[in-house]
N, C-alpha and C positions, 0 to 999 in steps of 0.2 A: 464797538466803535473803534474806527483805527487810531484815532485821535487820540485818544483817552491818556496815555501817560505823559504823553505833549503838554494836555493839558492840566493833568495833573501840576505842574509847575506854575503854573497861572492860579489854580484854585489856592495851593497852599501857599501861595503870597512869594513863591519862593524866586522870581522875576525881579519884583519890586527890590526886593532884599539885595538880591546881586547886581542888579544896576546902580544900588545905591553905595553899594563896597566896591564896587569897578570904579565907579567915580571918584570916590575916597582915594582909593590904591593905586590910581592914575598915576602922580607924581613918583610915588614909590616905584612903579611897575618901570616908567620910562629911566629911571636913574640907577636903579640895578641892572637895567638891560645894554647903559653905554657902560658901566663900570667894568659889568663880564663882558662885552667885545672889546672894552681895551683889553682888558686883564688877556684875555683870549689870543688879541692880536700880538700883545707884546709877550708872551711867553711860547704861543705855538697851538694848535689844536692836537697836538702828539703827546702833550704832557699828561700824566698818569691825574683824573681830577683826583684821585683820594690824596695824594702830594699837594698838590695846588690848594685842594682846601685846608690842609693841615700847614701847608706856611702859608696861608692867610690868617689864619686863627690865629699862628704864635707871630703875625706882624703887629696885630691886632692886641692882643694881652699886653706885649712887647711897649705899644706905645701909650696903651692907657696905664701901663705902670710905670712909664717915662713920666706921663703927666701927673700921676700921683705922688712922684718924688717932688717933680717944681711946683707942687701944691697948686695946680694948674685944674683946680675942681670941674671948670664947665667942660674945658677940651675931655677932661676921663668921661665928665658924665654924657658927652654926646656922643662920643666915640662907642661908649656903654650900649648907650639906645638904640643907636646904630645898627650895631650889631645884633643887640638882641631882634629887633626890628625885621634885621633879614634872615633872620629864621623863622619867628614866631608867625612875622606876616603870610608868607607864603602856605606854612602849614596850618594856619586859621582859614587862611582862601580855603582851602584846598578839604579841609574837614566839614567846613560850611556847605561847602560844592555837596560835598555825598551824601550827607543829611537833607539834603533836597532832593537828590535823586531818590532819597528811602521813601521820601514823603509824596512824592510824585508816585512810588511806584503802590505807595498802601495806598494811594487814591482811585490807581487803578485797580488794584484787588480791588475796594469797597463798590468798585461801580461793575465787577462783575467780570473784570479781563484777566486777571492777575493770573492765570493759566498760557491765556496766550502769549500774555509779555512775557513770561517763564519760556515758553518755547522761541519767543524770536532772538531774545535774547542768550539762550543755546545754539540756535542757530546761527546768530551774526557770531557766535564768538567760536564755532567749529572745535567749542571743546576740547582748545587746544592749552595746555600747561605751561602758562610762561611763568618762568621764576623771578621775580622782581625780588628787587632788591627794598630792602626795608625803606629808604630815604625813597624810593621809586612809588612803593605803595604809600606811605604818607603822604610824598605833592600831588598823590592821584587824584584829579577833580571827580574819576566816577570809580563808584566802589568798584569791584573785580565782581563779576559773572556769579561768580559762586554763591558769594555772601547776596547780591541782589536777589539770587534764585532761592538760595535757603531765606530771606528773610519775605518774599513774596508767599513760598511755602506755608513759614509761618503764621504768616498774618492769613493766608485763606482756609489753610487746615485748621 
């Protein structure tokens, strides 16, 4: 059935789940997206990001230990959260994300595809070797070709 790993996402609930964390991560999504176009617009799109992220990190240390000198508890501890927040959040999307594509795609093995999705998905991706970068592979919303194909293997061998 051509369907089948489509639908695999709807059997293992894994729809319901993501509209229900997109709605959640709304706010979040919209307020990190003006923060890095300003951040963006006012420093340049030519700047090196591994710099950019690393003095944003020690602006960030810089001022929640600002706040911890003037015993300024709640500014350290949201500036904390904050932070933590836009890291953790994105890489929880984003491991959630592939955990559904695994679960969609054992669905279609059990219903008998798991061979053909093994080939379409060799063939959409022309087996070609791109080197991601480790930070690239974590916010991946779908695993890499490989790992889908050896874990389809898996499950049908």
């Amino acid at each position: 059935m051509p369907g089948e790993p489509e639908l695999g996402h709807h059997v293992t609930r894994a729809t319901r789940f993501a509209l229900f964390s997109m709605w959640l991560a709304t706010p979040w999504r919209v307020a990190s997206r003006l923060v890095i176009g300003i951040g963006m617009a006012t420093v340049g799109r030519r700047q090196p990001r591994r710099l950019l992220a690393a003095v944003t990190v020690a602006v960030v240390v810089i001022a929640v230990v600002q706040a911890l000198q003037r015993h300024d508890w709640v500014s350290a501890m949201v500036l904390s959260v904050v932070a933590g927040c836009s890291v953790v959040c994105p890489l929880a999307d984003a491991a959630v994300s592939r955990r559904s594509e695994y679960a969609a795609d054992r669905f279609a093995a059990e219903q008998g595809v798991g061979a053909h999705l093994s080939s379409a998905l060799l063939a959409m991706d022309g087996r070609r070797q791109v080197k991601r970068s480790w930070t690239a592979r974590a916010l991946a919303r779908h695993p890499s070709t490989d790992r889908r194909v050896d874990a389809l293997a898996a499950h049908c061998g």
